[in-house]
N, C-alpha and C positions, 0 to 999 in steps of 0.2 A: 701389244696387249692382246692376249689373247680372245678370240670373240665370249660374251657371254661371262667373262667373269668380271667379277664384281670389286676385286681389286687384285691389283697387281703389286707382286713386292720385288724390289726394290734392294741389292746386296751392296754395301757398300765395301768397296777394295781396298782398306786398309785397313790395319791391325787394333784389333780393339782400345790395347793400352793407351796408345795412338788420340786414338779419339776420345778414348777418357782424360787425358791431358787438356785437350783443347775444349773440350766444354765444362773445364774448371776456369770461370770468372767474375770479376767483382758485379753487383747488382750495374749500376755504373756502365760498366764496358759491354755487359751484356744488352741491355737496353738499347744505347746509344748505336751498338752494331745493329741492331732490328731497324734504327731510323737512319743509320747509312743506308742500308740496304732499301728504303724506299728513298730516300733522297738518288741514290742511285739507278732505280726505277723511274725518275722525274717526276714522281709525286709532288704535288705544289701542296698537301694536306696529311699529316701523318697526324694519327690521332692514338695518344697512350691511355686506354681505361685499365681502371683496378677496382675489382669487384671483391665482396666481401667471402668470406669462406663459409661454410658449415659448424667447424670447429675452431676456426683460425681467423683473424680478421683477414688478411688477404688469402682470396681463393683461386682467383685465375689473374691474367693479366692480358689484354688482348693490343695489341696494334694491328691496326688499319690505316692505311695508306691508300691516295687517288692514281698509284704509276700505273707504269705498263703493266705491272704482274710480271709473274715467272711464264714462260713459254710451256706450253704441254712436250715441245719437242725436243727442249733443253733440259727438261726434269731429270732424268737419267742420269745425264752426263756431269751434273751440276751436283748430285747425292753421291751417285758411285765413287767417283774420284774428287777428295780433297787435295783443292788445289788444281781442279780443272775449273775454274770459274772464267766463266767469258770474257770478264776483264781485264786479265789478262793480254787480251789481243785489242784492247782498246784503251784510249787514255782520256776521249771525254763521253760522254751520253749523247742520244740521238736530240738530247736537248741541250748539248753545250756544256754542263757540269764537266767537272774536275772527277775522274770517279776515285773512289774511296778507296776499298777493298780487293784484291786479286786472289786472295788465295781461299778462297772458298770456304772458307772456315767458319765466318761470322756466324751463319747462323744456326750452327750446332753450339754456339754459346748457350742460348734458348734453355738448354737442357741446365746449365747452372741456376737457372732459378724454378725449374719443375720440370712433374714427373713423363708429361706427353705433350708433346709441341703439335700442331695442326697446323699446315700453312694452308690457307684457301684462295686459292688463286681465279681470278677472271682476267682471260687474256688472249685474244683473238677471237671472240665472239665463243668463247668457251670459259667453262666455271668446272674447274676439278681441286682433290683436299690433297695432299700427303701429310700423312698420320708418321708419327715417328716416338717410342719410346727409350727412356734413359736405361731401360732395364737392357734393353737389347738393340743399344744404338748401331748395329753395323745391317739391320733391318729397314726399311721405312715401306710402307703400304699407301701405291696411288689409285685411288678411289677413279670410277669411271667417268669421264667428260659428260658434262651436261650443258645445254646452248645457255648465252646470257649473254645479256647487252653490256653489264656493266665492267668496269676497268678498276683494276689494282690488287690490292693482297692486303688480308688477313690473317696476323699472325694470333693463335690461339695458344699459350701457357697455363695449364693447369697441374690440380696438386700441386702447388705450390709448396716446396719444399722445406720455408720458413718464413716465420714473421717479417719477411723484410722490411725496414725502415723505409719503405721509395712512395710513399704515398706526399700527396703538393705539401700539406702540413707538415712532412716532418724535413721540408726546406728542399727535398726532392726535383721540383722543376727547377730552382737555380742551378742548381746544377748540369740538369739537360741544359740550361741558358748556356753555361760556360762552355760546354763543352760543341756548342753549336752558333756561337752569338755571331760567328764572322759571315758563315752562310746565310745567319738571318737577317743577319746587316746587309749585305751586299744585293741578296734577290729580295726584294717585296713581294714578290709571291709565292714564297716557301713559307710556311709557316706550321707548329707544333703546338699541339693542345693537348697538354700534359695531366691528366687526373684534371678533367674540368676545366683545368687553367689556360690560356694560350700565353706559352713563353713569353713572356716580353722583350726584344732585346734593342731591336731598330727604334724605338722611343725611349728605352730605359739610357740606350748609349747618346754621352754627350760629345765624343771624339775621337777618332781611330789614326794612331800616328805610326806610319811604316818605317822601319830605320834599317839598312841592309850591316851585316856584319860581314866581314871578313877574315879568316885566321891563316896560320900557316902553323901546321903540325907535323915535325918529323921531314920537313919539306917535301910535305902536299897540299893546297890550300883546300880550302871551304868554304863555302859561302852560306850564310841563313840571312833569311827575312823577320826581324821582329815586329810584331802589329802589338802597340800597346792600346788597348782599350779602354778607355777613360769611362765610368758609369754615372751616370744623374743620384745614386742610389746604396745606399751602404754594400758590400757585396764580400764577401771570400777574397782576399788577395791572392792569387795565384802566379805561377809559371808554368804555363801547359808548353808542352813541347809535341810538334804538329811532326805529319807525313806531308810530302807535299802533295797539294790540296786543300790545305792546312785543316788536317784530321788528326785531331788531338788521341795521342796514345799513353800520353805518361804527362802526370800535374805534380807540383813541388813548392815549396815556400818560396816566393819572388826574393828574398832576400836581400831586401833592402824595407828602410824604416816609412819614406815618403807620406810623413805625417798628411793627415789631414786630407789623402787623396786616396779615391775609389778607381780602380785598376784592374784587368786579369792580360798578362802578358803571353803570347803566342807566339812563338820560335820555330820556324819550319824549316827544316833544311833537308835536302838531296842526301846527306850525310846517314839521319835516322833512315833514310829509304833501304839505304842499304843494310844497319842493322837489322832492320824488319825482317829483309828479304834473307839474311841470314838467321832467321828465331831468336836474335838477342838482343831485341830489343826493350825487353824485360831489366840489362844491363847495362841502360844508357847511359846512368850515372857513373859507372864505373870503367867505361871509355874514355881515353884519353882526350881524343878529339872532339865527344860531345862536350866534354868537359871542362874545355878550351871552350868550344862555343856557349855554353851554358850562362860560364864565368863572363866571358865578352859579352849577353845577353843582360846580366846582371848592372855591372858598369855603366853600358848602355841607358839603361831605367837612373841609373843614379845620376845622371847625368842629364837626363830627361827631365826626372820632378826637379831635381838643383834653379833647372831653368823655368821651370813653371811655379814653383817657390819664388825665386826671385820677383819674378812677373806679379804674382799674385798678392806680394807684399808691394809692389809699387803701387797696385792699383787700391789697396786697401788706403794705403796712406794719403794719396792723392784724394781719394776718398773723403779722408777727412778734414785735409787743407782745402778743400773744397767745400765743406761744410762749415768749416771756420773751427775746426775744435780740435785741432790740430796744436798742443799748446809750442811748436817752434817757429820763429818765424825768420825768412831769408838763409843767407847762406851761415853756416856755422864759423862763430870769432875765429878760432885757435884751434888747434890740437884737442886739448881736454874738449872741448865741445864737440866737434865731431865722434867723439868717443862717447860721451854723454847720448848723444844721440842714438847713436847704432845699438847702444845698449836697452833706450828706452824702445827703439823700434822693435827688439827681438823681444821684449817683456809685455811690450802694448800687442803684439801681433799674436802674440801664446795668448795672453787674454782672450783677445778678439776670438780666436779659433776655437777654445775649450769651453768657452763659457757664454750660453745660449742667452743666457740674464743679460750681458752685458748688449750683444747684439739687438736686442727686443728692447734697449732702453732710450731712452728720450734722448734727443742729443743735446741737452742739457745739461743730462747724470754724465751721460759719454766725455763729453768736454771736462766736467767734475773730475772724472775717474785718473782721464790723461793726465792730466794737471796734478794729480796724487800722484801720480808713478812718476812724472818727471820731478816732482820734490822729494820724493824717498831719495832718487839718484843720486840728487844734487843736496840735499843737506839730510838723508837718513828717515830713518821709520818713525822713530822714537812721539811724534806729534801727530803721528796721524790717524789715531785711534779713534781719539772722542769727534773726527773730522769724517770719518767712516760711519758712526755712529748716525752723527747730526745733520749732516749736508747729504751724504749718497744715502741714507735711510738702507743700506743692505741690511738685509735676513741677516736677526742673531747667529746662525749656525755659519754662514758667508763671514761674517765681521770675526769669528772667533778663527776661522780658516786664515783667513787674508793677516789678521794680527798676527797670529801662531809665525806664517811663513814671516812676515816682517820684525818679530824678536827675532828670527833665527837666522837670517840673512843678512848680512851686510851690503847693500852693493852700491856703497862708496867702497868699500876694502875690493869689490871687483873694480869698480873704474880707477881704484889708484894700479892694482894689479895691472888692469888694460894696460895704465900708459908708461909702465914699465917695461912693454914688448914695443923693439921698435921693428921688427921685421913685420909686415901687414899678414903675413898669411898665417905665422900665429895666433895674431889677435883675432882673424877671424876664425880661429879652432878654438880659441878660447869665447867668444860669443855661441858659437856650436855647444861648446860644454854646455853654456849655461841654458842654452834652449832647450838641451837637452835633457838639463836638471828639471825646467821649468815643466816640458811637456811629461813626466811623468806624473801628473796632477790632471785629471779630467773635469776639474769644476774651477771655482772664483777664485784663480790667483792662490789655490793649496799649489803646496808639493812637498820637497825636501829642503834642509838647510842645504846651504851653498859652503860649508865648511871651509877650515885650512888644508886638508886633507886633498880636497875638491879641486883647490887652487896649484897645487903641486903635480895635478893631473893635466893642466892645460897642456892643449897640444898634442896630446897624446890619445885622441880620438877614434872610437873605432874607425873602420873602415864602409861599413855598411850604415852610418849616419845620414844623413842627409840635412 
């Protein structure tokens, strides 16, 4: 730096169009790359504000982060050349982390969400800015060192290029959650306070279950890690698909039903590292091998909630033979009764799950209710109306619901169907059906008829049901 000036600029050696490419990205990736890149600092505090505009509700957008900072002696090297990034020559931090990013690119993302980026760095008992605009990004201007005690960087976003939706209200820090929930699970002292809010995720989560995959494609194998993340908390069902590190680059519909269970799944493999490493990982879906992994991730989860399904119907039930309102008791006569059973179990368990009335109710009305669904089974709908009415007292609008589905349902004609299959794993895709007919109803025992139509279907189940 030359003595006496006041800033020094800064040419960056590659080709414009180059870098106009790379800082085209979603609000999302762009953000998230500003809080790698302090999570990669060893920031234990990354803080995102959004400030209002003059003309525009959002005006600037700042992160601040407590790491290292940027070196004054690495600024150079770290602007000029994309894809000289330090990280490269390392794979953890001087505090242990996983690092994230290598090719130095992240944070000319910045520029996708405005017009002049400022990083403000303090870092070796020095405080200096580099100024950077979108008009003439192969520019940037570093302002001269000044002493300062304190440690980290702040990133400065202004002109703000559009209304962006990322403010906490419009569901914005869930999202940071998702895309960050495994790091905040595992260290208790990293933490992210998003537009005022501090992420939740190490309380919000109620289980983290790892399952390793294995494929062979084309014969070469593959290996990924799935971490399904089980939430306390209504949430986006997702399939983020991780770098390893597990730095989520690309999210998709988990593809599976897994009624009644809050989830975001994370698949990281070696495999995506090397898309990355070659720029296509934009492609992932349309790799063969991810593909193969993806699908084996998918299975995986189905196969996962299958069993916490099951689990969570035993303990419901036990639940209630333990409260005495259970209306079966001992082992089932014959045939027809265990079928009777498994029928009222997947009808009393839809209940249970959809409808908040029933859960909240006395286990008096509860016992009442069971005792109604095991006599629809066993001798039909037809009497149970004015018994809906006068004993369970449900809400007119509930009684006209719950009547509608029982004129329209048969299910004696399903338990005579049942006991016409005699191979078991029919009958239970034909309970599947029905559960499935059942669960498209979010309140008291509505849905759809169970038709002839319906019955001719058995066994013939999707694949992504659960």
């Amino acid at each position: 730096m030359a003595a006496g000036a006041s800033l020094q600029q800064i040419e960056v050696k590659v080709e414009n169009d180059h870098i106009q490419r790379i800082t085209t990205a979603r609000p999302l990736v762009a953000i998230s790359e500003l809080i790698w890149n302090a999570y990669d600092a060893d920031a234990t505090e990354v803080r995102v504000q959004l400030e209002e505009g003059q003309l525009t509700r959002l005006g600037t957008i700042r992160v601040t982060d407590n790491g290292t900072g940027i070196s004054l002696d690495a600024v150079e090297e770290s602007f000029q050349k994309l894809g000289g990034s330090w990280k490269k020559l390392a794979t953890k931090t001087n505090g242990g982390r996983a690092i994230h990013g290598e090719k130095g690119q992240g944070r000319f993302k910045a520029f996708s969400l405005g017009e002049t980026v400022a990083w403000t760095s303090n870092n070796g008992g020095r405080r200096f800015t580099i100024f950077g605009q979108k008009a003439d990004l192969k520019r940037f201007e570093l302002s001269e060192p000044v002493a300062s005690s304190d440690q980290g960087c702040t990133v400065d976003i202004r002109n703000v290029v559009k209304d962006f939706k990322i403010w906490a209200s419009d569901g914005f820090a869930d999202r940071i959650r998702d895309m960050f929930a495994l790091q905040l699970y595992d260290d208790a002292n990293f933490r992210i306070i998003y537009d005022g809010i501090e992420v939740d995720a190490r309380e919000a989560i109620a289980a983290v279950t790892p399952i390793p995959i294995s494929i062979d494609q084309g014969g070469s194998a593959h290996e990924a890690i799935l971490e399904i993340v089980e939430w306390k908390k209504p949430v986006d069902r997702k399939l983020m698909l991780c770098l390893p590190g597990r730095f989520s680059f690309h999210e998709m519909p988990p593809g599976i039903q897994a009624r009644g269970f809050e989830f975001t799944a994370y698949l990281t493999s070696e495999h995506f590292q090397k898309l990355a490493d070659d720029n296509t990982e934009g492609l992932v879906e349309l790799d063969p091998a991810s593909t193969m992994l993806i699908e084996s991730a998918k299975a995986k989860l189905r196969e996962h909630f299958r069993s916490k399904e099951a689990e969570r119907s035993r303990d419901k039930i036990q639940e209630w033979v333990e409260a005495k309102i259970y209306p079966y008791e001992g082992i089932a006569a014959d045939p027809i009764e265990v079928n009777e059973r498994q029928l009222f179990d997947v009808v009393a368990l839809n209940l249970a799950d959809y409808s908040a009335d029933f859960d909240k109710s006395p286990p008096k009305q509860k016992k009442l209710v069971l005792q109604l669904i095991k006599a629809a089974i066993e001798t039909g709908a037809s009497n149970l109306l004015s018994i809906l009415e006068k004993v369970i007292d449900l809400p007119k609008a509930r009684q006209d619901e719950l009547a509608d589905l029982l004129r329209k349902t048969s299910l004696t004609a399903v338990i005579n169907a049942a006991k016409a299959v005699t191979d078991r794993l029919e009958f239970l895709r034909a309970l599947q059906l029905l559960s499935s007919t059942l669960n498209q109803s979010g309140s008291f025992l509505s849905g759809r008829s169970f038709t002839g139509s319906s019955l001719k279907r058995l066994g013939s189940l999707e694949s992504n049901t659960i």
